[in-house]
C-alpha positions as CSV (number, residue, x, y, z in Angstrom):
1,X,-0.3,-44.5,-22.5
2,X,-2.1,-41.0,-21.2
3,X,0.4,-40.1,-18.5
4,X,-2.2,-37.2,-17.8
5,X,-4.9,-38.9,-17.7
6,X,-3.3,-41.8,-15.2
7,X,-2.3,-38.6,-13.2
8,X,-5.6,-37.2,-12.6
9,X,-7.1,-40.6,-11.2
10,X,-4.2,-41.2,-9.0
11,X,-5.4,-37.6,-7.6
12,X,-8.5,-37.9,-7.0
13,X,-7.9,-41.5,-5.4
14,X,-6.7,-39.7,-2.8
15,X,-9.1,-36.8,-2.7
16,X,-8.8,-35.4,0.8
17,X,-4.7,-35.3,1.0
18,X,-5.2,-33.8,-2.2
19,X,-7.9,-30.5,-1.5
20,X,-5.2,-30.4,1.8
21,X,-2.4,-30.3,-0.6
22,X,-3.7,-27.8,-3.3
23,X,-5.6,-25.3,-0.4
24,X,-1.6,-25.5,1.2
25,X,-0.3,-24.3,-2.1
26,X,-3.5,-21.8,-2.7
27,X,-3.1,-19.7,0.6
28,X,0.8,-19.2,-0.5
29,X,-0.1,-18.3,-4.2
30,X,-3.1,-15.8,-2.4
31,X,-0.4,-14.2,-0.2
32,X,2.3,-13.8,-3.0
33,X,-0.5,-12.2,-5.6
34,X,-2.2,-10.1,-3.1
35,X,1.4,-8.7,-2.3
36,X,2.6,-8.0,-5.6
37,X,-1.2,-6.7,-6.6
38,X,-1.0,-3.6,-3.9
39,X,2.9,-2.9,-4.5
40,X,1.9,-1.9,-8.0
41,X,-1.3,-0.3,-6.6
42,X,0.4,1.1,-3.4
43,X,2.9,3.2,-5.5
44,X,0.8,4.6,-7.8
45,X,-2.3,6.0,-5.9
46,X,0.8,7.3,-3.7
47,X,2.1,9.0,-7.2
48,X,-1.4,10.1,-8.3
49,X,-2.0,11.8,-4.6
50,X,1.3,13.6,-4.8
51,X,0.5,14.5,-8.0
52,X,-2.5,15.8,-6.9
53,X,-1.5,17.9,-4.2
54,X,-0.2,20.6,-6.9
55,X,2.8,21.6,-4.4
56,X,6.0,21.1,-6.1
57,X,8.6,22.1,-3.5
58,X,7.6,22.0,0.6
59,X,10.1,24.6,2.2
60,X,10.2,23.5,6.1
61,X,12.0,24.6,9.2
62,X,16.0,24.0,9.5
63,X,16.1,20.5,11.0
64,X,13.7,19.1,10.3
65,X,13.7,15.8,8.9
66,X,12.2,14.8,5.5
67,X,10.3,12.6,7.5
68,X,8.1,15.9,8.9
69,X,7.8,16.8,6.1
70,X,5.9,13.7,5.3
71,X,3.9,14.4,8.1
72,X,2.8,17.7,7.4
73,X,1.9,16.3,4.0
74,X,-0.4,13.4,6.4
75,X,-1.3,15.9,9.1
76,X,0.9,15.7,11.2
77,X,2.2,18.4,13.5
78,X,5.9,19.6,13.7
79,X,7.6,21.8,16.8
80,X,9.5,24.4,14.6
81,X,7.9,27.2,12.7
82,X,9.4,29.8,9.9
83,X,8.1,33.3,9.4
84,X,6.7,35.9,7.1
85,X,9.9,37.3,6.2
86,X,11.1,33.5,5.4
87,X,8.2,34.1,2.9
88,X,8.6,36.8,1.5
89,X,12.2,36.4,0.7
90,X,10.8,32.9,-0.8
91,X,8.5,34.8,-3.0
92,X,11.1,36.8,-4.5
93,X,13.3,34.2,-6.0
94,X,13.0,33.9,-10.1
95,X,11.5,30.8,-10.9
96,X,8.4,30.4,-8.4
97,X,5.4,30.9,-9.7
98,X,3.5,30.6,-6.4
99,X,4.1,30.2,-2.8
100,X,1.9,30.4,-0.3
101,X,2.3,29.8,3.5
102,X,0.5,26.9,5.8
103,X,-0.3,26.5,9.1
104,X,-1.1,23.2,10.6
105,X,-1.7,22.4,14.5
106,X,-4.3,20.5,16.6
107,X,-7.1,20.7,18.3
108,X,-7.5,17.9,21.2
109,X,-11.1,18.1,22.4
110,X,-10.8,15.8,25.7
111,X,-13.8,16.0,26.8
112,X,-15.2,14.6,23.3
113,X,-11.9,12.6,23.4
114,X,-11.5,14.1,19.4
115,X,-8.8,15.4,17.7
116,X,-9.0,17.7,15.0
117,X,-6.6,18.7,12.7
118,X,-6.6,22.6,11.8
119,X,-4.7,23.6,8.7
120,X,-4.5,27.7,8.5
121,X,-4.1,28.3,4.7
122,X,-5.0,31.6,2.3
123,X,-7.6,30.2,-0.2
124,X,-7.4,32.1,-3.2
125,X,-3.5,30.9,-3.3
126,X,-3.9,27.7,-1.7
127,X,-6.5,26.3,-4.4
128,X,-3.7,26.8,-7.0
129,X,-1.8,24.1,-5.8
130,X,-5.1,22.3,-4.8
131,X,-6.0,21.9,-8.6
132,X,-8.3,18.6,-7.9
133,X,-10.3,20.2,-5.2
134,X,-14.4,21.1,-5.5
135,X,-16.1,22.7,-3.0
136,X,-19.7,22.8,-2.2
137,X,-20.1,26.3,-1.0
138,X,-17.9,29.0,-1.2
139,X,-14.8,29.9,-0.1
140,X,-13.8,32.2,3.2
141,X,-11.6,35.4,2.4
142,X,-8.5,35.7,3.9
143,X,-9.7,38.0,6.7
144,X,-12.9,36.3,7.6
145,X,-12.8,35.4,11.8
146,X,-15.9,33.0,12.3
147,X,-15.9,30.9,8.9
148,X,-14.7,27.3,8.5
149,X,-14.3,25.1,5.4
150,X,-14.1,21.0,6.2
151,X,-13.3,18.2,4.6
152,X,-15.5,15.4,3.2
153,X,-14.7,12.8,5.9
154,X,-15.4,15.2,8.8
155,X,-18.9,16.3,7.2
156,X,-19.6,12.9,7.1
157,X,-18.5,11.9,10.8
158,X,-19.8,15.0,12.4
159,X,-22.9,14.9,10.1
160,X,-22.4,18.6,8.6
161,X,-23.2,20.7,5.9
162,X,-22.9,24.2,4.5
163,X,-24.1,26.2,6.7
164,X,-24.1,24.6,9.8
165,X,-21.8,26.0,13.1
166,X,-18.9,23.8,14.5
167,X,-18.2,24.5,17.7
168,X,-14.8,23.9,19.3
169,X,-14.4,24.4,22.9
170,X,-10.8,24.5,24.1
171,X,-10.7,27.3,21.3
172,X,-13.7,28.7,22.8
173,X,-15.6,29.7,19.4
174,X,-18.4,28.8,17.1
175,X,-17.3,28.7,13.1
176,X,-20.1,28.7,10.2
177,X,-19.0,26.2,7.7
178,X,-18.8,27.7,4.4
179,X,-18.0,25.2,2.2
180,X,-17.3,21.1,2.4
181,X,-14.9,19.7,0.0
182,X,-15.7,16.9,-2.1
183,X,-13.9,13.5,-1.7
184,X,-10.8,14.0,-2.9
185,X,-9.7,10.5,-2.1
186,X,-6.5,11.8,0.4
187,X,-5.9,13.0,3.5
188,X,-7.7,16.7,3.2
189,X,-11.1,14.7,3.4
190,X,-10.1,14.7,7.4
191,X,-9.2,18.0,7.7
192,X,-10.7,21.8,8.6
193,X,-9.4,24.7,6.8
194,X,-9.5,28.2,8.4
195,X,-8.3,31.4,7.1
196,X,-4.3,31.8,8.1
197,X,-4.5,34.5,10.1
198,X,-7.0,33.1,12.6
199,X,-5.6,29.9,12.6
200,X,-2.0,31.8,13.7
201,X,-4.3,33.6,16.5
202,X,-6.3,30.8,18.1
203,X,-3.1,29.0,18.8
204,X,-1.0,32.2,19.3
205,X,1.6,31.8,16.8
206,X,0.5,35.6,15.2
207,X,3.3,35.2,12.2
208,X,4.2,32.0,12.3
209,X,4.4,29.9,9.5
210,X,4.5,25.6,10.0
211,X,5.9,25.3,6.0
212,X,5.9,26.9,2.3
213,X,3.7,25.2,-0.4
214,X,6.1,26.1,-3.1
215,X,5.0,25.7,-7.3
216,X,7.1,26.4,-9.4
217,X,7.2,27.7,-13.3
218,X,9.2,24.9,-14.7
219,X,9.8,21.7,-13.4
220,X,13.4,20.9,-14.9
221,X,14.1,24.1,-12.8
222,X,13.4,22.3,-9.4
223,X,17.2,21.9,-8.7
224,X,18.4,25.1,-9.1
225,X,15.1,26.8,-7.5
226,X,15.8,23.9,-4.6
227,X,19.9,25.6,-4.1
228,X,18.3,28.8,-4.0
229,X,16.2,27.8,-1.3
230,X,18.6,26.5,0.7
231,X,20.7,29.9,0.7
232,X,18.2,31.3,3.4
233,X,19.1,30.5,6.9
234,X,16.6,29.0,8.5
235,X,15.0,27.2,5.4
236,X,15.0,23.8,4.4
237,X,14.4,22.1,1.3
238,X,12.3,19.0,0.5
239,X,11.1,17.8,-2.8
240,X,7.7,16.0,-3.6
241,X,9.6,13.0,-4.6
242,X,11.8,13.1,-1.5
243,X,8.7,12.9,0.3
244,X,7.5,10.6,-2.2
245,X,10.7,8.2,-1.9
246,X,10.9,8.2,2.4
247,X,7.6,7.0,2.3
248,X,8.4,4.1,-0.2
249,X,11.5,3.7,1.7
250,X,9.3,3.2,4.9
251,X,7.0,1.1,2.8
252,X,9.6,-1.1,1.7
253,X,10.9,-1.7,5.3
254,X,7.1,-3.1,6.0
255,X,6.8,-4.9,2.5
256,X,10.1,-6.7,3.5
257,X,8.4,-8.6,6.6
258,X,5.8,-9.1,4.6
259,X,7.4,-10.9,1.8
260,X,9.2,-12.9,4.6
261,X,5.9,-14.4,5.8
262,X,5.2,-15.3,1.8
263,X,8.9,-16.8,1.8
264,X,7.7,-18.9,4.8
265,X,4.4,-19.6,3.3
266,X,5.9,-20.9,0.2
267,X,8.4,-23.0,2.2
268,X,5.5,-24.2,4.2
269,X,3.7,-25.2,0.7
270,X,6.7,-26.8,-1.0
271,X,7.1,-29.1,1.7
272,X,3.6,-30.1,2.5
273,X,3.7,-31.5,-1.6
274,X,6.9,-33.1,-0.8
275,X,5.3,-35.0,2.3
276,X,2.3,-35.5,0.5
277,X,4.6,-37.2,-2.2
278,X,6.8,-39.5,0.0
279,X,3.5,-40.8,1.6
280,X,1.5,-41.5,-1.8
281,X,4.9,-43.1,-2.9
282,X,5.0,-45.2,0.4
283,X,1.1,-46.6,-0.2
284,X,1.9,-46.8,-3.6
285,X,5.1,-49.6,-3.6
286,X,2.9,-52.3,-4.8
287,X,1.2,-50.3,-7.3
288,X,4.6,-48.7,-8.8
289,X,6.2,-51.7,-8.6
290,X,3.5,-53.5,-11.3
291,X,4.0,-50.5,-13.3
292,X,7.7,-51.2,-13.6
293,X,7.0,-54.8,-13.8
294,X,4.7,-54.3,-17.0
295,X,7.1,-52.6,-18.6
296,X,7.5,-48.6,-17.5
297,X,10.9,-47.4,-17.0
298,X,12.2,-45.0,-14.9
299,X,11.9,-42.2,-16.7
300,X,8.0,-43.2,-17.0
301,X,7.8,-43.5,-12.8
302,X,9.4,-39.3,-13.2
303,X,7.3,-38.3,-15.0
304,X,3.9,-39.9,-13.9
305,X,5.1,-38.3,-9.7
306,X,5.9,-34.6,-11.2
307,X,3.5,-34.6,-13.4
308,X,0.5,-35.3,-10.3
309,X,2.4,-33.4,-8.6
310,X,2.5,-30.4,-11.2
311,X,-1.7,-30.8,-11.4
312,X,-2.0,-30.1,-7.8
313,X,0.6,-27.2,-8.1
314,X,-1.2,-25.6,-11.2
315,X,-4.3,-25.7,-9.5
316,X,-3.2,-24.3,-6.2
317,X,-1.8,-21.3,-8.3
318,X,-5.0,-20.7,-10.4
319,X,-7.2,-21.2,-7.0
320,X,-4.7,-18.9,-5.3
321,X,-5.1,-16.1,-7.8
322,X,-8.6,-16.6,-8.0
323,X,-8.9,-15.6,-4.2
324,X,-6.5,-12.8,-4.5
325,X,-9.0,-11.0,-7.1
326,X,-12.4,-11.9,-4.8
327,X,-10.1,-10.9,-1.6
328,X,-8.8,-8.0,-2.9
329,X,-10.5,-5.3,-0.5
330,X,-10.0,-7.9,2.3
331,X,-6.2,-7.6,2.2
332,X,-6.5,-3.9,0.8
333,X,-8.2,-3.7,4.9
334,X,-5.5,-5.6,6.5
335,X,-2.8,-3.8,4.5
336,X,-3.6,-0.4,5.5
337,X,-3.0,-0.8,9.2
338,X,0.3,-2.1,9.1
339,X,1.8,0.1,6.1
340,X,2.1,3.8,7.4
341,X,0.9,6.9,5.2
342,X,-1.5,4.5,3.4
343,X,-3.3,6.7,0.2
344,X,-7.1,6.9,0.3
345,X,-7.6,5.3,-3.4
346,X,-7.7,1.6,-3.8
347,X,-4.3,0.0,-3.2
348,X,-4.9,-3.4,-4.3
349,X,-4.1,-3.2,-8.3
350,X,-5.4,-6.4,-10.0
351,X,-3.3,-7.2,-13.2
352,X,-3.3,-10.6,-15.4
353,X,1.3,-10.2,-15.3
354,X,0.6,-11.2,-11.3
355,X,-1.6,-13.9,-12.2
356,X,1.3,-15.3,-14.6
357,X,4.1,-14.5,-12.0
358,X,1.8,-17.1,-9.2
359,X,0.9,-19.7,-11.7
360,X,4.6,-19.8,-12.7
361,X,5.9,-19.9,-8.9
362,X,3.0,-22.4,-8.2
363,X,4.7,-24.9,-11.0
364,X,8.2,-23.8,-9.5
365,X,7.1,-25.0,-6.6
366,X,6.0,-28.0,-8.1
367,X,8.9,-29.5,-10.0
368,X,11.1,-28.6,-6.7
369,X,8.9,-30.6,-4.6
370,X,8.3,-33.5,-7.1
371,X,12.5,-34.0,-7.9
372,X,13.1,-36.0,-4.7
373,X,10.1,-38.0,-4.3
374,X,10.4,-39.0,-8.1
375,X,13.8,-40.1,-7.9
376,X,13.2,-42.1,-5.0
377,X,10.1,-43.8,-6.7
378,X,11.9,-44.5,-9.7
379,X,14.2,-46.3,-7.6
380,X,12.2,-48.8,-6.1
381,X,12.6,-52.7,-7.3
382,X,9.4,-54.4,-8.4
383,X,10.3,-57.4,-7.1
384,X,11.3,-56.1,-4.5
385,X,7.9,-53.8,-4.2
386,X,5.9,-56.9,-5.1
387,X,7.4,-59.3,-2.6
388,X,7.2,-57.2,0.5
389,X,3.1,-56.4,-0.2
390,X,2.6,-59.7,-0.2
């Protein structure tokens, strides 16, 4: 007897519970792929854009959380602010190759109801630990007063080139773009760069410094160049891969809700098969019961339920993972607004190890769901079965 064949016209007698049954099954198997797709994409465009930024130590203001220093990272804005002498006496410890100061603030236009972010920054150091930029253009010095450099985004947006004047007027001041960066795929495509010095003036911090872009000769160093750090007074300390590990660890808190809706999904799935099973067992009384009377045993009834029941679990999985890689960007979209400090390169990671891990929870699924309803068809009487139809 071809159990699997039997199985696949006992399916498609019922054709509509079963598309119901196996789209149930898909939409769980799409969730759990797409979610394990963009945790191995999420981490490593995070990786690549660290690695990218060049800097490997941020020195920040005393008490300031590693958090802010994430921010400064996204362009965000923190109260506290070091000084040159913080610098220089950062500048003289053995081991750092470079260190150059930033200053970051914003702009809030309210008129235009636009905010710009203004990072203040020396170029001819700062494009040392920028090693992945390009720049159409040219570069401002450091004591240039009316030039701008912007990133790819806002060229885009504000529909500028080299140049052309951007004109800010809370600040009062027209600035000649001088160069526009090419997408770098991160958060300096949103950005404008001004020399240090006027940045410092236009928002009246003369001196002030926001943080320390710190790189440093050797990397197995970073811990004792890090202690040395921390010796000045008003200096703190934070590593690329602290950064790197609060934003997983604020990734993770989201990625845990989110795997709680798959949980919920899955639980959803397994039990719509196990419904759909008691009720094709109910109609099917009569029918089992002449397939025990003929001679199929028990362990025949088994195998004929989990084995339906593994087709439609199979095929959920494969149709699952199918949508996952045609969805991708979908997701990728839905993703990005709920995960904070989301990279700029694609998140969603498709890999044929994800399409094994939902084909194998699909059949999981599958042989849970099928136990119960097999054990209870198995146990019907034929005679019983038989009588009662008629």
């Amino acid at each position: 007897m071809n159990f699997f064949k039997l199985a696949f016209k006992n399916l498609l007698r019922r054709k509509i519970r079963t598309i119901l049954t196996i789209q149930g099954i898909a939409i769980a198997i799409f969730v759990l792929f797409s979610l394990l797709s963009f945790q191995n994409g999420y981490k490593n465009s995070l990786t690549r854009e660290m690695n990218d930024l060049g800097i490997n130590i941020l020195a920040v203001p005393k008490g300031c959380p590693y958090e802010a220093a994430s921010l400064i990272v996204h362009g965000g804005v923190i109260p506290k602010y070091l000084d040159e002498v913080d610098l220089k006496q950062i500048s003289q410890i053995d081991g750092i190759e470079l260190a150059t100061p930033i200053f970051l603030s914003q702009i809030y236009e309210k008129d235009q109801e636009r905010t710009s972010i203004i990072y203040g920054i020396i170029p001819q150091e700062y494009t040392k630990v920028k090693p992945g930029w390009k720049l159409n253009g040219q570069y401002f010095n450091i004591d240039d007063t009316a030039a701008i450099i912007i990133g790819n985004e806002v060229a885009y947006q504000e529909k500028l080139g080299v140049g052309d004047e951007v004109y800010f007027p809370s600040v009062g001041k027209i600035y000649k773009v001088f160069g526009v960066l090419e997408r770098t795929g991160g958060q300096d495509d949103g950005f404008y760069f001004l020399p240090l010095a006027e940045a410092q003036r236009i928002f009246d911090k003369i001196g002030k410094i926001t943080a320390v872009a710190i790189k440093i000769k050797d990397l197995t160093k970073i811990g004792d160049i890090s202690k040395k750090l921390e010796e000045i007074p008003d200096i703190q300390v934070v590593t690329m891969a602290q950064v790197l590990g609060t934003i997983l660890n604020l990734v993770g808190s989201a990625r845990t809700l989110i795997f709680s809706v798959v949980l919920i999904a899955l639980i959803i799935g397994t039990l719509g098969i196990v419904n759909t099973m008691f009720v094709t067992i109910y109609e099917r009384r009569r029918e089992i019961g002449i397939f025990k009377a003929i001679g199929a045993g028990n362990f025949d009834v088994v195998k004929l339920i989990i084995l339906e029941t593994l087709i439609i679990a199979i095929i959920g999985g494969i149709e699952g993972s199918v949508l996952s890689f045609a969805g991708g960007r979908l997701v990728e979209s839905f993703v990005r607004g709920v995960i904070p400090y989301a990279p700029k390169r694609m998140l969603f990671t498709f890999q044929f190890a994800n399409v094994g891990i939902a084909i194998a929870y699909s059949v999981i699924i599958g042989v849970l769901a099928a136990i119960f309803p097999s054990i209870k068809a198995a146990s019907l009487s034929p005679l019983e079965t038989i009588r009662k139809e008629e």
